[in-house]
SERO-4910 file (N, C-alpha, C, O; in steps of 0.05 Angstrom, whole numbers):
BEGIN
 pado doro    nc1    nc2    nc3   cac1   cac2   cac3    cc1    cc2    cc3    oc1    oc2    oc3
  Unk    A    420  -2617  -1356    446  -2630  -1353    466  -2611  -1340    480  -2618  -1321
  Unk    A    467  -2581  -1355    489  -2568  -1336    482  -2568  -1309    502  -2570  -1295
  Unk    A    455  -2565  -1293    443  -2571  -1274    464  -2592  -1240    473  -2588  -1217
  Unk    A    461  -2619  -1266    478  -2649  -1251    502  -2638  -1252    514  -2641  -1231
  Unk    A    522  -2618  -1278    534  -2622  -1274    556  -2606  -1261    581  -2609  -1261
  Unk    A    542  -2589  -1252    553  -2566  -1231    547  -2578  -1199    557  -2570  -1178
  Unk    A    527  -2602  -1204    523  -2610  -1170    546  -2629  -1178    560  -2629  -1158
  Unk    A    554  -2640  -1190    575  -2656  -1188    597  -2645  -1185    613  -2662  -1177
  Unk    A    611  -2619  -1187    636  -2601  -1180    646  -2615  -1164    664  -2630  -1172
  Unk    A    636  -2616  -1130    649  -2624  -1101    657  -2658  -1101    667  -2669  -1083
  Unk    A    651  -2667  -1121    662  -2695  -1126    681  -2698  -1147    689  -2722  -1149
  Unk    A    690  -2683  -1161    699  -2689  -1184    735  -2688  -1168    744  -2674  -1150
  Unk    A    745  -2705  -1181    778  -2707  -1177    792  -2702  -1197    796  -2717  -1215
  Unk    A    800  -2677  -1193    818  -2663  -1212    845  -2669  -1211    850  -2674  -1187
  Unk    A    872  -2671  -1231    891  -2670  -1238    900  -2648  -1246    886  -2640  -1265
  Unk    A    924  -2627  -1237    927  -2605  -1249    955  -2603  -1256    971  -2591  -1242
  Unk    A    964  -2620  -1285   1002  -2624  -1292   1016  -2603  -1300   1025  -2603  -1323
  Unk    A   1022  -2576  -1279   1035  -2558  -1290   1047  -2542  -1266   1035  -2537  -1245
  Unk    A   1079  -2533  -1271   1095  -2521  -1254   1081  -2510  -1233   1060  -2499  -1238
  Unk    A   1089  -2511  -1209   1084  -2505  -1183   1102  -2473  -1182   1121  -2464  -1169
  Unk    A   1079  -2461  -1210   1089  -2424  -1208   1059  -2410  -1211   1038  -2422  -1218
  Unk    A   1061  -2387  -1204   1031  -2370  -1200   1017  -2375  -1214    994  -2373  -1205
  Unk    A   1018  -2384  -1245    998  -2395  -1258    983  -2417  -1254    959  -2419  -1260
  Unk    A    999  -2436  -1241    993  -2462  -1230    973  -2464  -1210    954  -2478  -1208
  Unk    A    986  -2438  -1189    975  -2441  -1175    949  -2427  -1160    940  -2429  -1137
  Unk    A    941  -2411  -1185    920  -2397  -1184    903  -2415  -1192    881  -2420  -1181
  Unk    A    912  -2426  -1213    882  -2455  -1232    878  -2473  -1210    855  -2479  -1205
  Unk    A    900  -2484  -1194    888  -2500  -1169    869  -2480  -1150    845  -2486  -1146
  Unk    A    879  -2461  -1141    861  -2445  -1121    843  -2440  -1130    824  -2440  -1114
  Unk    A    835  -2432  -1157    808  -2430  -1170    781  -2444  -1171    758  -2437  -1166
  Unk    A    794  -2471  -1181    794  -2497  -1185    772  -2508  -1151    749  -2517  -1148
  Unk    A    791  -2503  -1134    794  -2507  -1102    762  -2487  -1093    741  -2495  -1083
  Unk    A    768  -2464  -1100    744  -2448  -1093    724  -2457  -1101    705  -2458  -1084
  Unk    A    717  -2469  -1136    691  -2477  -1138    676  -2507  -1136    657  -2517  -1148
  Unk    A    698  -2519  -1112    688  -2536  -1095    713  -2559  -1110    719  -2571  -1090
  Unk    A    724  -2567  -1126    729  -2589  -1141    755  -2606  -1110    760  -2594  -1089
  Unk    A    763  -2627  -1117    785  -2636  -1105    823  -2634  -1130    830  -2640  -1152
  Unk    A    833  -2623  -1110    858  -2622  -1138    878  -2628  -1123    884  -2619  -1100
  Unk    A    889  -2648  -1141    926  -2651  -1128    943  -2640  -1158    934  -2651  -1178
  Unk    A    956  -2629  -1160    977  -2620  -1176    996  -2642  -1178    999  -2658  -1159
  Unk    A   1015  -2645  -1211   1030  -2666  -1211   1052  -2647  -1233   1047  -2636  -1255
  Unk    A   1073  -2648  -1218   1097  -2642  -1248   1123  -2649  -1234   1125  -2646  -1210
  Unk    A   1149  -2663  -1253   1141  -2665  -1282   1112  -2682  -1290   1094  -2691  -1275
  Unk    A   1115  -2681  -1316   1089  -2690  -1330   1095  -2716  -1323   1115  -2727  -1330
  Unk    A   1066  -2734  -1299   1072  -2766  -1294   1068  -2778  -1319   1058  -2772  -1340
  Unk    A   1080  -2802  -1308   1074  -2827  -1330   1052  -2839  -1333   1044  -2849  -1354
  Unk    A   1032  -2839  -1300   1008  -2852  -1305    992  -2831  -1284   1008  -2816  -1272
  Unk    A    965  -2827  -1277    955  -2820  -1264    934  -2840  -1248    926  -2862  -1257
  Unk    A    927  -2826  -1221    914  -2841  -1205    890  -2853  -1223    886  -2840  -1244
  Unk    A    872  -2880  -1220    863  -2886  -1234    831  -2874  -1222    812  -2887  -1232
  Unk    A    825  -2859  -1208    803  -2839  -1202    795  -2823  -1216    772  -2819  -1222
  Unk    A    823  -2806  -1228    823  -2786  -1249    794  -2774  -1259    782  -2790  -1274
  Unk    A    784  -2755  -1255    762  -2742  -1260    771  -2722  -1289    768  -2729  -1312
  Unk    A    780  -2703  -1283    793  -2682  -1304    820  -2678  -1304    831  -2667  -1286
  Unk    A    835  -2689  -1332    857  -2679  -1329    860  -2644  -1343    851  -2636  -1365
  Unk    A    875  -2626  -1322    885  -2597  -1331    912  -2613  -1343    924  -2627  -1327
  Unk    A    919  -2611  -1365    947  -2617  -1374    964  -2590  -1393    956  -2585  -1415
  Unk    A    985  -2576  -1382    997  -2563  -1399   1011  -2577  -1419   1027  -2595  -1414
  Unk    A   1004  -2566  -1447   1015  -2585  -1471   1028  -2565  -1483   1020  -2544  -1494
  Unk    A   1050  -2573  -1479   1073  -2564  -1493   1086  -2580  -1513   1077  -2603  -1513
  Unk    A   1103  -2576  -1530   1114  -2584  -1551   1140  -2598  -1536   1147  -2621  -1542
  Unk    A   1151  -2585  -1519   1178  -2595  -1500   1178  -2619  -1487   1194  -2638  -1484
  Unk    A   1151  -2613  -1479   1142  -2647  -1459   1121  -2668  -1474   1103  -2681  -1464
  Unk    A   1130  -2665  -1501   1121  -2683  -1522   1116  -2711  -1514   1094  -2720  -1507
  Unk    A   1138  -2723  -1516   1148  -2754  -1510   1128  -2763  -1464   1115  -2782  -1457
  Unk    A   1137  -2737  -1447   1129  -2748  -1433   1099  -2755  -1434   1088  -2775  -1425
  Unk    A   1088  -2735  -1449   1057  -2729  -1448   1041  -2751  -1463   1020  -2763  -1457
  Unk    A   1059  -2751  -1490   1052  -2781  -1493   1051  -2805  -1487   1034  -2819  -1498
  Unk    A   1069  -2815  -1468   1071  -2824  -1451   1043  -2824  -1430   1026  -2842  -1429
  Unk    A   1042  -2810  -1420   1019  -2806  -1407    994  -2815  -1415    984  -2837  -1409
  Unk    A    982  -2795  -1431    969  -2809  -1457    949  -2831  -1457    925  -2834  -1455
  Unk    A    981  -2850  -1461    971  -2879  -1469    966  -2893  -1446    953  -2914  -1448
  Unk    A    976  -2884  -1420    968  -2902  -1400    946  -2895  -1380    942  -2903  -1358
  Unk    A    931  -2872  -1399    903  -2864  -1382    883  -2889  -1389    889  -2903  -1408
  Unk    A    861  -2893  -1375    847  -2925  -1381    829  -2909  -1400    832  -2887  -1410
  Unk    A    806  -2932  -1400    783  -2929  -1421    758  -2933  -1409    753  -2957  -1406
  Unk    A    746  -2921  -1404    737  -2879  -1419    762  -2864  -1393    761  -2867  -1369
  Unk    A    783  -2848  -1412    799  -2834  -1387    781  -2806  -1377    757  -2800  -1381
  Unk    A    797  -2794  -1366    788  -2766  -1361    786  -2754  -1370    802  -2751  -1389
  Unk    A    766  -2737  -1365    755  -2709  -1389    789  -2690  -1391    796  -2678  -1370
  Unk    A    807  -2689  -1417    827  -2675  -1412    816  -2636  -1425    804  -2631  -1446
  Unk    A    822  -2619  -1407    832  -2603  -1414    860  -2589  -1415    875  -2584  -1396
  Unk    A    866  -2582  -1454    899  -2570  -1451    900  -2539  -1439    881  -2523  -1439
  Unk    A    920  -2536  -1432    928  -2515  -1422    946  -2501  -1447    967  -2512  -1452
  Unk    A    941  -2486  -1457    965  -2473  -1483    978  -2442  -1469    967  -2422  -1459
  Unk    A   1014  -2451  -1477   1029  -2421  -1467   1033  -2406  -1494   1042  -2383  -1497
  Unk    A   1021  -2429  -1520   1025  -2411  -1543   1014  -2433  -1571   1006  -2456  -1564
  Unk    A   1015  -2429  -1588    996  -2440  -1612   1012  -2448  -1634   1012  -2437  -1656
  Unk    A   1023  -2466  -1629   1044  -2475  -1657   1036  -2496  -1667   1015  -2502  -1657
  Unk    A   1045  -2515  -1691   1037  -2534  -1702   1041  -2561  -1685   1026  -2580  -1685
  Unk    A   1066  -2558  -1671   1068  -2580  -1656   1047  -2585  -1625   1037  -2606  -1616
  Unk    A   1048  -2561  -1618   1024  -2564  -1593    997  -2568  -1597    982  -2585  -1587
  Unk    A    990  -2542  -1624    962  -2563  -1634    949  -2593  -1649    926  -2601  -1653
  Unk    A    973  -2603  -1655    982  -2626  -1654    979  -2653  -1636    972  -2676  -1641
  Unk    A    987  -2640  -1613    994  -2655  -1584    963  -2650  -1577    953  -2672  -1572
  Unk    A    951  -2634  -1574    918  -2617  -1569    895  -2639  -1580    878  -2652  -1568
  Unk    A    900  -2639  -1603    881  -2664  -1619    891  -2686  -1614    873  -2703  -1615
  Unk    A    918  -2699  -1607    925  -2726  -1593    916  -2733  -1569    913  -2756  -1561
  Unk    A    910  -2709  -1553    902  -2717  -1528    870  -2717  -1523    859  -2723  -1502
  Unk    A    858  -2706  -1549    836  -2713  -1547    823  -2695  -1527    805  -2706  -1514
  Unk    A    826  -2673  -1523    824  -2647  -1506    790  -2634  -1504    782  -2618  -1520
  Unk    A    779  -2642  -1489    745  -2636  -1494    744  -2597  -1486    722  -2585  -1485
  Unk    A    769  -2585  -1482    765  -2555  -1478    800  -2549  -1478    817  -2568  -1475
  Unk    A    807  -2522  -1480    820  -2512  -1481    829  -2489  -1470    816  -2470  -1480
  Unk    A    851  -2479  -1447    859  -2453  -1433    881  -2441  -1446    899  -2456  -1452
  Unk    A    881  -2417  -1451    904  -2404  -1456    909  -2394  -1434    895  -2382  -1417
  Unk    A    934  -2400  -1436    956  -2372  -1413    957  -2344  -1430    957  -2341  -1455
  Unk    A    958  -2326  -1411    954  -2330  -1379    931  -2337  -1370    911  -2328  -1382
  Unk    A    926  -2356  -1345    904  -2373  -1343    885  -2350  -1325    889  -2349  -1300
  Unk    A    868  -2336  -1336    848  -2323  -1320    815  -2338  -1297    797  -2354  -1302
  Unk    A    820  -2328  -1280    789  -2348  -1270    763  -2353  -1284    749  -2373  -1287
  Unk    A    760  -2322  -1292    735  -2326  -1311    739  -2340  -1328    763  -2342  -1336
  Unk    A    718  -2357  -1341    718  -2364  -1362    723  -2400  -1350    714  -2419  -1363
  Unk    A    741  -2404  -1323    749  -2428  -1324    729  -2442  -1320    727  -2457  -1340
  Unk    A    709  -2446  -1303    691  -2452  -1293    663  -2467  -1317    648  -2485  -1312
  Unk    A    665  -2451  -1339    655  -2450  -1357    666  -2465  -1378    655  -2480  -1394
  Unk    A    690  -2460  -1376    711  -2489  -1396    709  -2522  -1385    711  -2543  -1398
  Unk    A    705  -2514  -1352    710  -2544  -1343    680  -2554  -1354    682  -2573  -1370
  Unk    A    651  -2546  -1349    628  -2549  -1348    632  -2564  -1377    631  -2589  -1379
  Unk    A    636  -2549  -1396    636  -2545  -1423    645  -2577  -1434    633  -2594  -1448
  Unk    A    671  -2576  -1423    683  -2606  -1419    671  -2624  -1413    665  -2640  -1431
  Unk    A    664  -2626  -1390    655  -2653  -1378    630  -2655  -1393    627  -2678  -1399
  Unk    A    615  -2644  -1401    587  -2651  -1425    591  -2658  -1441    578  -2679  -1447
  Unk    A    615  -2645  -1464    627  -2660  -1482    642  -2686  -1483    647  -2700  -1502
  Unk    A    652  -2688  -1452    666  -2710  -1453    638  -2734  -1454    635  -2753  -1468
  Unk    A    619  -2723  -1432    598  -2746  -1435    579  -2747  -1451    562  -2765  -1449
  Unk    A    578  -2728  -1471    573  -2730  -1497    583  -2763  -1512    570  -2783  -1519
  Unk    A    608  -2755  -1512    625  -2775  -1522    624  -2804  -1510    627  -2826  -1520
  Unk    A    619  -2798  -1489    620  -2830  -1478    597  -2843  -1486    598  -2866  -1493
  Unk    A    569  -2824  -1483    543  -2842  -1487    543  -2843  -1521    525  -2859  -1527
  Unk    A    555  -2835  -1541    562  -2842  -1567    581  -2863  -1569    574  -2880  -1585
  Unk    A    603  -2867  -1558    622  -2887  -1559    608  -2913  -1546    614  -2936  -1553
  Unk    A    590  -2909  -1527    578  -2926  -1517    544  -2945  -1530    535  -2968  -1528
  Unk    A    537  -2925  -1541    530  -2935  -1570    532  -2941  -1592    515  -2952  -1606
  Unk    A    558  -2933  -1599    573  -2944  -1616    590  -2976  -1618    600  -2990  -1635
  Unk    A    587  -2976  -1592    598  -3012  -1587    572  -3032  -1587    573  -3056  -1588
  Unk    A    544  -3013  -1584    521  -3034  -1574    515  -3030  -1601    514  -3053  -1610
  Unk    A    511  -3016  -1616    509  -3022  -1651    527  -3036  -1656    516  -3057  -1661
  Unk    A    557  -3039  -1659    581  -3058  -1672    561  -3094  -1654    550  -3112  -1667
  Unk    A    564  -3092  -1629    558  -3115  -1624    524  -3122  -1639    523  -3145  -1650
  Unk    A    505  -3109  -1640    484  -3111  -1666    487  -3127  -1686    474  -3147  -1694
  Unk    A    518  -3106  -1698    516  -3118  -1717    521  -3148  -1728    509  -3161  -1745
  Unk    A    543  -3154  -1710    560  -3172  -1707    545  -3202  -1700    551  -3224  -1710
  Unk    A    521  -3195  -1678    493  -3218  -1672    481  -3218  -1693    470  -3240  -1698
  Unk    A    478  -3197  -1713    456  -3204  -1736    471  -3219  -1757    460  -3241  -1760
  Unk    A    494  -3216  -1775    513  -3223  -1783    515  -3259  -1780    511  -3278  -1795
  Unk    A    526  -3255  -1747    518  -3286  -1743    506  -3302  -1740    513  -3325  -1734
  Unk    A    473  -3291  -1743    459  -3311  -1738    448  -3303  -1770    440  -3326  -1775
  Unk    A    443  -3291  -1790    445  -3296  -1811    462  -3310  -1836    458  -3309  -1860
  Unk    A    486  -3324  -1819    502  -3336  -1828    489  -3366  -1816    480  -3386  -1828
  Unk    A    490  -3362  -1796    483  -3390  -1779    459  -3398  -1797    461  -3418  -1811
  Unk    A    439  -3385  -1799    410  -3394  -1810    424  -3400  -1845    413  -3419  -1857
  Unk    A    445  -3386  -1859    454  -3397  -1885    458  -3425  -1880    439  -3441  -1886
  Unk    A    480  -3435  -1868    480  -3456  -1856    464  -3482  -1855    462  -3503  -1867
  Unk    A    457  -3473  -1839    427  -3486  -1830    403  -3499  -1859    393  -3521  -1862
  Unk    A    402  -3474  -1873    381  -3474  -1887    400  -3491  -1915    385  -3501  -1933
  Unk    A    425  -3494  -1918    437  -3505  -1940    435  -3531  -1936    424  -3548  -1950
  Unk    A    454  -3536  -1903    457  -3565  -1898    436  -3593  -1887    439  -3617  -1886
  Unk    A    409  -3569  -1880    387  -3587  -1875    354  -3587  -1889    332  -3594  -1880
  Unk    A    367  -3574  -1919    348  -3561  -1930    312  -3549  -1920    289  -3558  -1922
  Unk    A    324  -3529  -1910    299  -3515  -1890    296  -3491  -1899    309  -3479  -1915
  Unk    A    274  -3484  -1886    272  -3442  -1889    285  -3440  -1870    296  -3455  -1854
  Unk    A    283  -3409  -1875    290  -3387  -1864    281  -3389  -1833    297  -3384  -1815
  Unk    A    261  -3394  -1831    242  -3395  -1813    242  -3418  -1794    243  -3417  -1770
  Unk    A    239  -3439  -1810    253  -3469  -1795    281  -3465  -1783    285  -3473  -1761
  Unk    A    301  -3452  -1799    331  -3452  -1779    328  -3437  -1768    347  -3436  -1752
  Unk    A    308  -3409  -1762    306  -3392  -1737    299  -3407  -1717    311  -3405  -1695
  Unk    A    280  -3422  -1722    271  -3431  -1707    285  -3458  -1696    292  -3459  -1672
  Unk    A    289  -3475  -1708    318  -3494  -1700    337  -3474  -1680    343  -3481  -1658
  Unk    A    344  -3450  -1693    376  -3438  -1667    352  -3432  -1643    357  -3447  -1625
  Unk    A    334  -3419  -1638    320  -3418  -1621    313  -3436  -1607    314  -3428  -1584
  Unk    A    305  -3457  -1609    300  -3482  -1597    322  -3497  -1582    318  -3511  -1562
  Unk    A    354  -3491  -1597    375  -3496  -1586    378  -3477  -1567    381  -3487  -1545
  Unk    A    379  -3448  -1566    393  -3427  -1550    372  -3442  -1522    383  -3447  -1500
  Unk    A    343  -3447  -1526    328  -3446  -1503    332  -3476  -1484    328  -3478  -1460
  Unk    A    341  -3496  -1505    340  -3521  -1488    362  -3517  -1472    361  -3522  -1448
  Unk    A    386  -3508  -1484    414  -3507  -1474    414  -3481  -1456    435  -3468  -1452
  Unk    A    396  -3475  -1448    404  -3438  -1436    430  -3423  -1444    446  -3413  -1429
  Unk    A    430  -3424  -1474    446  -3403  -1490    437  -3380  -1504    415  -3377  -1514
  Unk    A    457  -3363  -1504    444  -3335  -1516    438  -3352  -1557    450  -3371  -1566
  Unk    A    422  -3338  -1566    417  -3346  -1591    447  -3337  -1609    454  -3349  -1630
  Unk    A    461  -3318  -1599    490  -3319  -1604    505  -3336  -1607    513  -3346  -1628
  Unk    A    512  -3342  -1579    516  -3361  -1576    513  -3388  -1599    529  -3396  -1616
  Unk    A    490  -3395  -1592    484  -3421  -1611    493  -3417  -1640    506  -3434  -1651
  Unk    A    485  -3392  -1655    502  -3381  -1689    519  -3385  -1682    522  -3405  -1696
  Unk    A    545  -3382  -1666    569  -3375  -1673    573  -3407  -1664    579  -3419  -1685
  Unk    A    573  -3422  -1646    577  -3453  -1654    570  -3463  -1673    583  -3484  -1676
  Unk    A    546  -3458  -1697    543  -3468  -1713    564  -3464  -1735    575  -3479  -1751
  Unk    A    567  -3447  -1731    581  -3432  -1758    612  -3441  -1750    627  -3453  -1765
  Unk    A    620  -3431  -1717    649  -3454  -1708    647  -3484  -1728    662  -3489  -1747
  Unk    A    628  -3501  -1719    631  -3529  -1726    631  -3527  -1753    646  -3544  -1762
  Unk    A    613  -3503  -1786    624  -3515  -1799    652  -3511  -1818    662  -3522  -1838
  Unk    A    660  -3487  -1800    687  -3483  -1804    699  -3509  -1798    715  -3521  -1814
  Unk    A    691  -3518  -1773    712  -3546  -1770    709  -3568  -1786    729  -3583  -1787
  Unk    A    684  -3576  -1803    687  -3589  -1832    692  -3584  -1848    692  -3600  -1867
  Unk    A    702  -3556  -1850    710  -3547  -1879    737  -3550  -1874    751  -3547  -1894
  Unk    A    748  -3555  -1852    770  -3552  -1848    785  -3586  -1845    809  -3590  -1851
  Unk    A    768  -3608  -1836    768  -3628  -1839    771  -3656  -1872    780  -3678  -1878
  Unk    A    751  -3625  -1888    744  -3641  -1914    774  -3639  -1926    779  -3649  -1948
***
């Protein structure tokens, strides 16, 4: 994996939200040398391009409100953020875990080490995604089993059948109708909400 993800460097679109002063602008030239694309942005924007590969974000306690701001209007899955720290207080490490930060730079921002932070990042960030991303295909799991174990309650109360017979009943429906077997539970279980709601 670190392999892909060092060939991926020369594609990646970096964001770098911090004063246009030598610190700044060594992390871009750094940044720049080991192939990445970077545009620099300050003040701290409201939204970023929606390409966004890595955000560098200096998190400060000062630019609280903008950063949050920010934040909230990155999409879903946003960019791998790394913070930038000029110092370690309650409120910046604060802001650090809000932003959900897959690595961390202290100032003064040295080269070494950066290279190794970004890497570090983007694994963890896609760490995270292919967990978050199984994490919705289990919730939706669950949610199909749920309903079609409701559907087959149903089924098996109001037409006195097995288990087996109303599987097979929703099945026979999902296939005549070219519906997902989802599908077909959750209309069942719709309609007898709508008698219970009728009676």
């Amino acid at each position: 994996m670190a392999i892909s993800l060092l060939r991926e460097l020369p594609e990646l679109k970096v964001v770098v939200v911090h004063p246009p002063d030598s610190e700044g602008d060594a992390l871009v030239a750094h940044l720049r040398r080991v192939g990445c694309m970077v545009s620099v942005a300050w003040p701290v924007p409201a939204v970023l391009a929606a390409n966004t590969d890595v955000l560098f974000l200096l998190t400060e306690g000062e630019s609280r409100h903008a950063i949050e701001v920010l934040l909230k209007s990155l999409p879903k899955p946003g960019p791998t953020v790394i913070a930038v720290l000029n110092y370690e207080d309650p409120t910046t490490l604060q802001l650090v875990l809000e932003s959900g930060a897959c690595a961390v730079v202290q100032k003064p921002i040295k080269p070494f080490g950066l290279l190794a932070s970004l890497i570090a990042a983007r694994s963890m960030w896609a760490e995270r995604q292919a967990l978050l991303k199984e994490n919705r295909k289990l919730r939706r799991k669950i949610a199909s089993d749920q309903a079609m174990s409701r559907a087959k309650t149903i089924l098996m109360a109001s037409r006195n059948i097995s288990e087996e017979e109303a599987y097979e009943a929703i099945r026979g429906q999902a296939m005549s109708k070219r519906l997902s077997m989802e599908q077909v539970a959750t209309s069942i279980i719709n309609m007898e909400s709508l008698l219970h709601v009728a009676k």
